[in-house]
TORLO-98314 format. One record per residue (C-alpha): residue in three letters; z, x, y. Coordinates in steps of 0.1 Angstrom, whole numbers, padded with zeros to 4 digits, always signed. Layout:
ALAZXY
...
//
This chain:
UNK+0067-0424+0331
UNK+0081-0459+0322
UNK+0112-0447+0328
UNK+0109-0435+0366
UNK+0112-0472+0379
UNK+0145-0477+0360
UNK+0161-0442+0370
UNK+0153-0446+0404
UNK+0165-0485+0403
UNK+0199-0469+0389
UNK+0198-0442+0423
UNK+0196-0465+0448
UNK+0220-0497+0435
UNK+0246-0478+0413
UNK+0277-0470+0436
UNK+0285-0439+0420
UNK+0256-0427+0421
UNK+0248-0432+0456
UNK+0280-0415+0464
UNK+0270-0383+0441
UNK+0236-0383+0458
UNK+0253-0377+0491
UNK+0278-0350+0478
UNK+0246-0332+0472
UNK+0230-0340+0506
UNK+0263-0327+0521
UNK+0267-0294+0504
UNK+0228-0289+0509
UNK+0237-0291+0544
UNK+0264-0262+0544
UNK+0236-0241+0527
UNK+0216-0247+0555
UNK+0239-0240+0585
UNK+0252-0208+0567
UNK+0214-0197+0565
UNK+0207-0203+0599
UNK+0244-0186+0612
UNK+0235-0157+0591
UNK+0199-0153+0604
UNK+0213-0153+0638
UNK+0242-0127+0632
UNK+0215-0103+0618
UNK+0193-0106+0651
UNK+0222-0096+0668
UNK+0231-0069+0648
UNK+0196-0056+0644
UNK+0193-0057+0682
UNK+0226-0036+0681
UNK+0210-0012+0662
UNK+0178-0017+0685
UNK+0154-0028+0655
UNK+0129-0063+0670
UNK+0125-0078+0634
UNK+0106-0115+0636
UNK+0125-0149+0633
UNK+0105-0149+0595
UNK+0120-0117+0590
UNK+0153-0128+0592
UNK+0154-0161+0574
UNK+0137-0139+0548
UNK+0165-0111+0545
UNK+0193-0137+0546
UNK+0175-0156+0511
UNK+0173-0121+0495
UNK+0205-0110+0503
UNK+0221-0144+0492
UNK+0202-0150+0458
UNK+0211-0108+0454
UNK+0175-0097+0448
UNK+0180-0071+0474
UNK+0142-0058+0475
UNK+0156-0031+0501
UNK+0123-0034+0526
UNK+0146-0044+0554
UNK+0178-0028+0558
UNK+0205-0022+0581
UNK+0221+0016+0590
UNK+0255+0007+0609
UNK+0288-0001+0590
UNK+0289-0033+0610
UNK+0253-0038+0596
UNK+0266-0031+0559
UNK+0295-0051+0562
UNK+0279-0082+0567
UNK+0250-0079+0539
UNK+0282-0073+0521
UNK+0294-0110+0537
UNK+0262-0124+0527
UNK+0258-0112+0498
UNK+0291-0122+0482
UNK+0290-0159+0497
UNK+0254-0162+0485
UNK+0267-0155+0448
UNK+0298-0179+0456
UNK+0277-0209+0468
UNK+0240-0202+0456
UNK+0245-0189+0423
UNK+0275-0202+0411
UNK+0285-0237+0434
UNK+0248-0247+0440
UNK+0240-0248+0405
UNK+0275-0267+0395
UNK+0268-0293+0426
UNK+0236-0299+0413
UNK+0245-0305+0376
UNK+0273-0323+0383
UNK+0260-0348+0409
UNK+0223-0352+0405
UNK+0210-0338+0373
UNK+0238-0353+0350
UNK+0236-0389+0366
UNK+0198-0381+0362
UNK+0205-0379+0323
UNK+0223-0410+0322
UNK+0199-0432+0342
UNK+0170-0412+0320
UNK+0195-0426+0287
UNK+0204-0457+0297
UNK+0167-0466+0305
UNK+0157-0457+0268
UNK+0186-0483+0254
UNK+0178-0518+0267
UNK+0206-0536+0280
UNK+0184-0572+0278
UNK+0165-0582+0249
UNK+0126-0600+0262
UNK+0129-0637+0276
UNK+0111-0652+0249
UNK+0130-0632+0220
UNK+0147-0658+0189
UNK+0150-0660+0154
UNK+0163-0625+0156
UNK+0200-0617+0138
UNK+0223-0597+0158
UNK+0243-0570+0146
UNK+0280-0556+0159
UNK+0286-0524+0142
UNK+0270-0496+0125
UNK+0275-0487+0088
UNK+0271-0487+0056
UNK+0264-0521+0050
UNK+0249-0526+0087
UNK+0220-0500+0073
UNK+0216-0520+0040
UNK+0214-0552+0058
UNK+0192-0537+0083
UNK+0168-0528+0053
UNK+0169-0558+0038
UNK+0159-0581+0067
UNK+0130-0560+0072
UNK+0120-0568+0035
UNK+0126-0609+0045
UNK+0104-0602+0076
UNK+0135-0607+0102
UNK+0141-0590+0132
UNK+0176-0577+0140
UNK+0191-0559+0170
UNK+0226-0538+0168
UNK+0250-0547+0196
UNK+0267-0510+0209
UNK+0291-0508+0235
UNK+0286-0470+0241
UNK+0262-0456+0255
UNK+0260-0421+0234
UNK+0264-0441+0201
UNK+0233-0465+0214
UNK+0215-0435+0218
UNK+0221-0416+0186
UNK+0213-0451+0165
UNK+0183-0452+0187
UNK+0167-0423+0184
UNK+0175-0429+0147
UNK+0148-0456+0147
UNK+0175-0483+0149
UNK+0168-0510+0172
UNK+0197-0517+0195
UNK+0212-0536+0229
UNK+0241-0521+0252
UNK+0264-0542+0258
UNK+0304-0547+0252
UNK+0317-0574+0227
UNK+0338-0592+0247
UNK+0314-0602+0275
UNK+0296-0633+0279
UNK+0268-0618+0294
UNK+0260-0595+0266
UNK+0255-0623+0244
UNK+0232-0639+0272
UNK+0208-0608+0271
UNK+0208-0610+0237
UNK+0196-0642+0232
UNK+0226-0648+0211
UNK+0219-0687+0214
UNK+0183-0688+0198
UNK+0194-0665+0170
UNK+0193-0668+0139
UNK+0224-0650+0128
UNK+0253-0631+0144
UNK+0274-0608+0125
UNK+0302-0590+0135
UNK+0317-0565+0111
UNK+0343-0545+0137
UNK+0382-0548+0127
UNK+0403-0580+0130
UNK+0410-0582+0167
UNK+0375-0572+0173
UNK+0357-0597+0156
UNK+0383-0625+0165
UNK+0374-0613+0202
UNK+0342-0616+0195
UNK+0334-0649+0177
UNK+0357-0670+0205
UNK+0339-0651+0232
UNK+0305-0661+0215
UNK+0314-0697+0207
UNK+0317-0694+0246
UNK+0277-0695+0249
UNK+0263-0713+0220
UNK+0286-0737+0194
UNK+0254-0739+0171
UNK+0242-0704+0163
UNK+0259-0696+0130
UNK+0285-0667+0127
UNK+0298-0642+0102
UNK+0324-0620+0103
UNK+0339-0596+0081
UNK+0378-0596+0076
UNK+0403-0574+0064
UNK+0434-0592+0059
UNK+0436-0630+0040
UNK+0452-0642+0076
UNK+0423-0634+0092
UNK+0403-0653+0073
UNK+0419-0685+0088
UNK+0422-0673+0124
UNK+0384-0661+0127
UNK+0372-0696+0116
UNK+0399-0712+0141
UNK+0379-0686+0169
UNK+0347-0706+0156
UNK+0335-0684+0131
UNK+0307-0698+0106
UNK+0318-0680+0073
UNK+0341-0653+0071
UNK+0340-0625+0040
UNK+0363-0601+0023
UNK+0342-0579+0013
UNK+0365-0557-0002
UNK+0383-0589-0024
UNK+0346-0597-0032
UNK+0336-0563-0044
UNK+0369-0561-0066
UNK+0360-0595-0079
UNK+0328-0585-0089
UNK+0341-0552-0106
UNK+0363-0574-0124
UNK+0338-0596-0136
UNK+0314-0567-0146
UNK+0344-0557-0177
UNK+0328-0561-0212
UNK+0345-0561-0247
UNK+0372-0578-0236
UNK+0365-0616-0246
UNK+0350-0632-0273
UNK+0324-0647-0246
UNK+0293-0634-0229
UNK+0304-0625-0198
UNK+0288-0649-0168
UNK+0280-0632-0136
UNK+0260-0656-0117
UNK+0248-0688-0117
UNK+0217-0704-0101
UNK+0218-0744-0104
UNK+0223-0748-0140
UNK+0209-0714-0150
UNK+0238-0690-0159
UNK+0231-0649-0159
UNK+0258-0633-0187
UNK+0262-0598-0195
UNK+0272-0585-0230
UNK+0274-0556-0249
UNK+0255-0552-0287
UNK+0281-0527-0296
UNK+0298-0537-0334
UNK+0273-0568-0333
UNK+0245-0573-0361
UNK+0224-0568-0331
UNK+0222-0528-0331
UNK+0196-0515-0341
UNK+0169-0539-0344
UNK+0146-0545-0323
UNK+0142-0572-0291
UNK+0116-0595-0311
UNK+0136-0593-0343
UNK+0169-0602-0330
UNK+0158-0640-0329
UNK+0179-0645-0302
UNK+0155-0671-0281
UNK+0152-0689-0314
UNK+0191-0689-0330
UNK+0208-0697-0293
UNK+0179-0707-0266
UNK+0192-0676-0244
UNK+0167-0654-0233
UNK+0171-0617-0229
UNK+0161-0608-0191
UNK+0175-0570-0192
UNK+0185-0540-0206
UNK+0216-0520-0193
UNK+0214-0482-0214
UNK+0239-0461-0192
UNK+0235-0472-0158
UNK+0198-0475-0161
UNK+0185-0510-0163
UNK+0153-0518-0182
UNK+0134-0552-0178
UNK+0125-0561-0218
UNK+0100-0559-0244
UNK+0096-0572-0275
UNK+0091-0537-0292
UNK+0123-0522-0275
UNK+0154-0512-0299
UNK+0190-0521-0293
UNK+0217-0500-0294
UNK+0253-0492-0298
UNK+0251-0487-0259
UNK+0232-0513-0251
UNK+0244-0541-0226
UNK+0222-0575-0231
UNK+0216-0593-0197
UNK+0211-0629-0209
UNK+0194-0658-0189
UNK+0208-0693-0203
UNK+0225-0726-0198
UNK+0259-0734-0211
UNK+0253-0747-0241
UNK+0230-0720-0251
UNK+0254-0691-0239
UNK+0280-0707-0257
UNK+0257-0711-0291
UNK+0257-0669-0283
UNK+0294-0667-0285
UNK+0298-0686-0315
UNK+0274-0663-0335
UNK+0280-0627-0319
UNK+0314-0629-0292
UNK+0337-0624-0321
UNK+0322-0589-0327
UNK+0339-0576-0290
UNK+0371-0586-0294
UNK+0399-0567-0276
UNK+0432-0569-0264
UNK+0434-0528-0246
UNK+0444-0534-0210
UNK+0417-0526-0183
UNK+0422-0498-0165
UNK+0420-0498-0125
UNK+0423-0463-0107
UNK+0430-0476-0076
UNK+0455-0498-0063
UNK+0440-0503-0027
UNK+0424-0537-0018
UNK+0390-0532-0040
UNK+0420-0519-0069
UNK+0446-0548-0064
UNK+0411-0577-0061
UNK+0402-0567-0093
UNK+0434-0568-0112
UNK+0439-0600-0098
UNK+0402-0614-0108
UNK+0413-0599-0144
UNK+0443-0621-0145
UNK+0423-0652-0135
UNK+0407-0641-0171
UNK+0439-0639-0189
UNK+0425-0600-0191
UNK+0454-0576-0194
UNK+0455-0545-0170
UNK+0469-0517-0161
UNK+0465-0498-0122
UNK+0471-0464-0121
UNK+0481-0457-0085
UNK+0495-0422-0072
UNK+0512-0438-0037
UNK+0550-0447-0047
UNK+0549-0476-0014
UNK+0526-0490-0034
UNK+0535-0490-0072
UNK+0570-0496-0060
UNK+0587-0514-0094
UNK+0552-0534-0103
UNK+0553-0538-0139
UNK+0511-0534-0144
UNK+0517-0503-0123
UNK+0512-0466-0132
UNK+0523-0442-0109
UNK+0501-0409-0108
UNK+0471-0394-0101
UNK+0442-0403-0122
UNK+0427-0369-0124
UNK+0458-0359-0147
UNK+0451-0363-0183
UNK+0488-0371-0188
UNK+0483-0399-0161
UNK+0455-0418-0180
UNK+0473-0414-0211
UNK+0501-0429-0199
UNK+0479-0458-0183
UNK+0463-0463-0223
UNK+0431-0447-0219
UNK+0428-0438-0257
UNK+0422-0476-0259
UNK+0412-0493-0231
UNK+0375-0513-0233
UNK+0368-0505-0199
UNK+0377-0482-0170
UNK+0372-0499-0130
UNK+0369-0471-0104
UNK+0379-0480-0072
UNK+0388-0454-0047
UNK+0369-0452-0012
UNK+0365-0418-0018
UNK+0329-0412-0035
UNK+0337-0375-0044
UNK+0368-0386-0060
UNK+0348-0415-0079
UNK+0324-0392-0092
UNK+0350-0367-0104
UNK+0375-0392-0124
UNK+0337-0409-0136
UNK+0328-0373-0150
UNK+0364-0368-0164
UNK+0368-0403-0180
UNK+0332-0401-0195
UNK+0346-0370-0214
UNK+0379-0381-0226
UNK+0362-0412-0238
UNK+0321-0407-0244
UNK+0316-0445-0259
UNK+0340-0464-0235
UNK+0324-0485-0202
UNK+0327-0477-0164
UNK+0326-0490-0136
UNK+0326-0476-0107
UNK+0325-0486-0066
UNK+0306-0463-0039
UNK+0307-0462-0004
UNK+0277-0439+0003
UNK+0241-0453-0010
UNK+0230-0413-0019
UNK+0260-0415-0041
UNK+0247-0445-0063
UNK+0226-0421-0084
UNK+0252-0393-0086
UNK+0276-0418-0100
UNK+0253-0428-0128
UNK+0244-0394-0135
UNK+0279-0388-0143
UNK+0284-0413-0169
UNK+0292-0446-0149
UNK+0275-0478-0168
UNK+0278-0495-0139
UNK+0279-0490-0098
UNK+0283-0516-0072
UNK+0291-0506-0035
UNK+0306-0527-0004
UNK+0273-0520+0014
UNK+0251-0538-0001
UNK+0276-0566-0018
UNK+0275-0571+0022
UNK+0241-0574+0033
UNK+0233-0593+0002
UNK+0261-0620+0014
UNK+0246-0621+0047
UNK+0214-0623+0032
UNK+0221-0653+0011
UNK+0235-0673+0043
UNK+0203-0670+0056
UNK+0182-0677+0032
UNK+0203-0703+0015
UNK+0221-0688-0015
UNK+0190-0677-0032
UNK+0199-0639-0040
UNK+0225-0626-0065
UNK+0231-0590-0069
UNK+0234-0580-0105
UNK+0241-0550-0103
UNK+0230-0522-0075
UNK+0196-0522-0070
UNK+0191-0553-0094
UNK+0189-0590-0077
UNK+0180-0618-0087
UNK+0165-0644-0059
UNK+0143-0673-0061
UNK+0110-0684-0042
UNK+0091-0709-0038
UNK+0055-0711-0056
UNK+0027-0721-0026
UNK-0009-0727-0031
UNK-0015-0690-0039
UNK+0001-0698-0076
UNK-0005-0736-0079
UNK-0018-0745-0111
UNK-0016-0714-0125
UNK+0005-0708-0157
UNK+0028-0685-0157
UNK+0005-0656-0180
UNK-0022-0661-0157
UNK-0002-0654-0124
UNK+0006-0621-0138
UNK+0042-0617-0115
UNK+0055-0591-0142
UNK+0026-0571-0144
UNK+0024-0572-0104
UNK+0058-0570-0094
UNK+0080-0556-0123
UNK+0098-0588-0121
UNK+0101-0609-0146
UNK+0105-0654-0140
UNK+0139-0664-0161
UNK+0138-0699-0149
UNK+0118-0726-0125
UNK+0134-0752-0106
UNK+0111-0778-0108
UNK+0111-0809-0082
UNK+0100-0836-0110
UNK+0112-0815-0141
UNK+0144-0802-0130
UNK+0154-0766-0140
UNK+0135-0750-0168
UNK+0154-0723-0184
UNK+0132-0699-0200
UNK+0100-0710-0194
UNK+0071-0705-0221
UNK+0041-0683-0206
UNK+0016-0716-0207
UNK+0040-0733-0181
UNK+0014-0748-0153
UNK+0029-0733-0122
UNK+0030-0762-0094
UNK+0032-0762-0056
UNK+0072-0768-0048
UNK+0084-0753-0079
UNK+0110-0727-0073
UNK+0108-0697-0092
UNK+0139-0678-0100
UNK+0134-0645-0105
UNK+0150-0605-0115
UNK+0142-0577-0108
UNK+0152-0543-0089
UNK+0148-0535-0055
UNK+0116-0520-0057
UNK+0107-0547-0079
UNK+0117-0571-0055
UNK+0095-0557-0025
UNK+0063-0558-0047
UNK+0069-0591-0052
UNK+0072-0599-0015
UNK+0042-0583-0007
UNK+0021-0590-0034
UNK+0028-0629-0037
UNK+0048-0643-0010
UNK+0032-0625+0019
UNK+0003-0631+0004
UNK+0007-0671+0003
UNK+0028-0673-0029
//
């Protein structure tokens, strides 16, 4: 019923449906007249064949005969009598049962459909509506994102230009606006000026569209927008964009950095203030087989073990829990402390193998060139000839052909990057690398979140997709830098304590036990960063709590401490 006001608004002020409204009156009309000339020709007849039916009786035989239900109870007995039910009958299946139900489709019950649509996709967000992010596009990373702000407690709407796509993403749960990108007035309904975010993720002319037709309405409300090419990096901030990504560089970037066994240094890959987050494998170190509280390492180097990679799964520690030959160490320290690490264990994973990358797209090409920052030899096996060309760190072939990889050196490369935008292909070259080589590392990209799991499943130590390297960008800009994706489904983020915590120590707050995630380091106001903290550490009001843990992890914590005045 709260739709009637809007569909009939749409019936009396669109023009087009005006017009198709009187098309309809119009050919209700020629029903009529035929209906009344053929009740009047079969008085005449009838009189010729000296039969006194009623006026009733003819409007009634002239709706029979036209809709073809011919009950037969009123007949005529001349050929000129037969001739014309014959008239009537065929122009009543011509207009009434074929052209009647067309007309009415066509110019009242379809624009019916469309008033009945467009009323259940708002084309105005409420008056009072801010602090909401807005949304251009839906994907992958758009339905991350979407997921993630719910966990942060902001409210988002999805900008959609068509009206079928509005709908499908609407009855999906999604909550969305109508409205095309390069109007003003869209922005205006979307209270684009009191929000807190706008992102537009389309292509390059798109977005540069966008953000200048934006900047239009509001110079303050920050901006994002994705880009595809370097140039259009430049001329999206010269439209007014706030911060414009490559996701796809970022991603290969990230792969890149994610390559262990290659250096004699634990691998860094994040940094919060002047904690640092390294990754590094125990394999041919003194480490494997012993266990976590016998390794010593908190008391040889000051770093602090903060997680467990075995295969893809990731593990927050315990004392009692045995390392091994496939074990990847994620270590929480400063500089000096990681670099006390290399001194006693880096030398143990030495190696001068190229890196394999199958892929030479932009995720490929990013990572090679991240890998060369590194002084880290690779090698891309690529099967398009436009793109190997004569590129001397260039295989050309597919990566599915044994012949291919042993070409590229997979007998002995450290570590293997899958790159490919194609998540079936990933998880086949995963499966068939994993074979050929059961103890080397892989790391793989995916596009589709179901195909996270399926990817570790078939051998890949590590997965990272473009989706959520997205929304955890986005994420950071809003809140400030204060997430860092290890790995997917493993972040780590900060928080900051409130009186629900204050003067609590860190064993009697009981986060781990709560949350599953585990404090790695407190950013104190008066103290400065404590990397590491001991379990007695008195907890204060302002400190800022860094913090890893896994998705899940990560929601518990939000609901069990900071909704519930950390």
């Amino acid at each position: 019923m709260k739709f009637i006001p809007s569909i009939l608004e749409y019936f009396f002020e669109d023009k087009t449906a005006k017009s198709n409204i009187l098309v309809l009156l119009k050919f209700i009309f020629v029903l009529l007249v035929m209906v009344t000339l053929y009740t009047a020709v079969f008085h005449v007849i009838m009189a010729y064949e000296g039969q006194k039916p009623s006026i009733l009786d003819g409007l009634y035989w002239t709706l029979v005969t036209m809709s073809t239900l011919g009950y037969g109870d009123i007949a005529f007995h001349s050929d000129p009598g037969r001739m014309f039910s014959v008239l009537v009958l065929l122009s009543g299946v011509i207009f009434l049962l074929v052209m009647l139900p067309f007309t009415f489709i066509r110019f009242f019950y379809a624009p019916w459909l469309e008033a009945h649509n467009k009323a259940r996709t708002p084309r105005e967000l409420p008056e009072k509506t801010s602090g909401h992010v807005l949304l251009s596009n839906f994907d992958h990373m758009t339905a991350s994102l979407v997921e993630k702000l719910g966990h942060h407690n902001y409210r988002y709407c999805i900008l959609v230009p068509e009206q079928q796509r509005a709908l499908e993403l609407h009855d999906q749960g999604y909550k969305v606006m109508l409205g095309n990108l390069d109007d003003i007035n869209t922005y205006r309904k979307a209270r684009a000026d009191r929000a807190e975010l706008v992102l537009f993720n389309n292509d390059d002319y798109t977005n540069t569209n966008a953000v200048f037709t934006m900047r239009e309405l509001s110079r303050n409300t920050p901006v994002l927008a994705t880009a595809e090419s370097l140039k259009a990096l430049d001329i999206l901030q010269m439209a007014g964009c706030s911060q414009a990504y490559q996701f796809s560089v970022m991603l290969g970037q990230a792969l890149a950095r994610r390559v262990l066994g290659v250096s004699m240094h634990a691998n860094i890959i994040g940094r919060f203030s002047d904690l640092l987050i390294a990754e590094t494998p125990a394999m041919r170190t003194p480490l494997v087989g012993k266990k976590i509280i016998d390794s010593k390492l908190r008391e040889t180097t000051g770093v602090n073990v903060v997680g467990i990679w075995e295969r893809g799964t990731f593990t927050i520690p315990r004392p009692d829990m045995n390392i091994g030959s496939n074990t990847v160490l994620v270590l929480a320290g400063s500089q000096e402390q990681l670099e006390k690490y290399d001194e006693i264990y880096g030398i143990y994973n030495l190696s001068f193998a190229p890196v394999l990358i199958l892929g030479g797209g932009r995720v490929g090409r990013a990572a090679a060139d991240a890998l060369a920052e590194s002084d880290i030899d690779y090698r891309i096996v690529e099967k398009s000839q436009r793109i190997v060309a004569d590129k001397e760190k260039y295989v050309l072939g597919n990566a599915a052909d044994f012949h291919t990889l042993k070409r590229a050196g997979i007998d002995k490369t450290p570590s293997i990057i899958i790159t490919t935008n194609n998540d079936d292909l990933n998880i086949y070259l995963t499966i068939f690398c994993r074979k050929l080589r059961p103890e080397i590392q892989i790391i793989s990209r995916a596009s589709r979140d179901r195909s996270i799991s399926k990817l570790h499943q078939a051998g890949a130590d590590l997965v990272m997709s473009y989706a959520s390297l997205g929304a955890n960008s986005v994420i950071n800009y809003i809140k400030g830098d204060n997430v860092l994706m290890v790995a997917e489904g493993l972040d780590i983020f900060r928080e900051k304590v409130g009186p629900g915590l204050n003067n609590k120590t860190l064993k009697q707050s009981d986060i781990r036990m709560k949350s599953g995630c585990s404090v790695i380091a407190i950013d104190s106001p008066t103290k400065g960063t404590i990397i590491n903290p001991e379990p007695d550490y008195h907890l204060q009001e302002g400190d800022e709590l860094i913090l890893i843990g896994t998705s899940d992890a990560e929601k518990k914590f939000l609901c069990s401490f900071k909704n519930g005045n950390i």
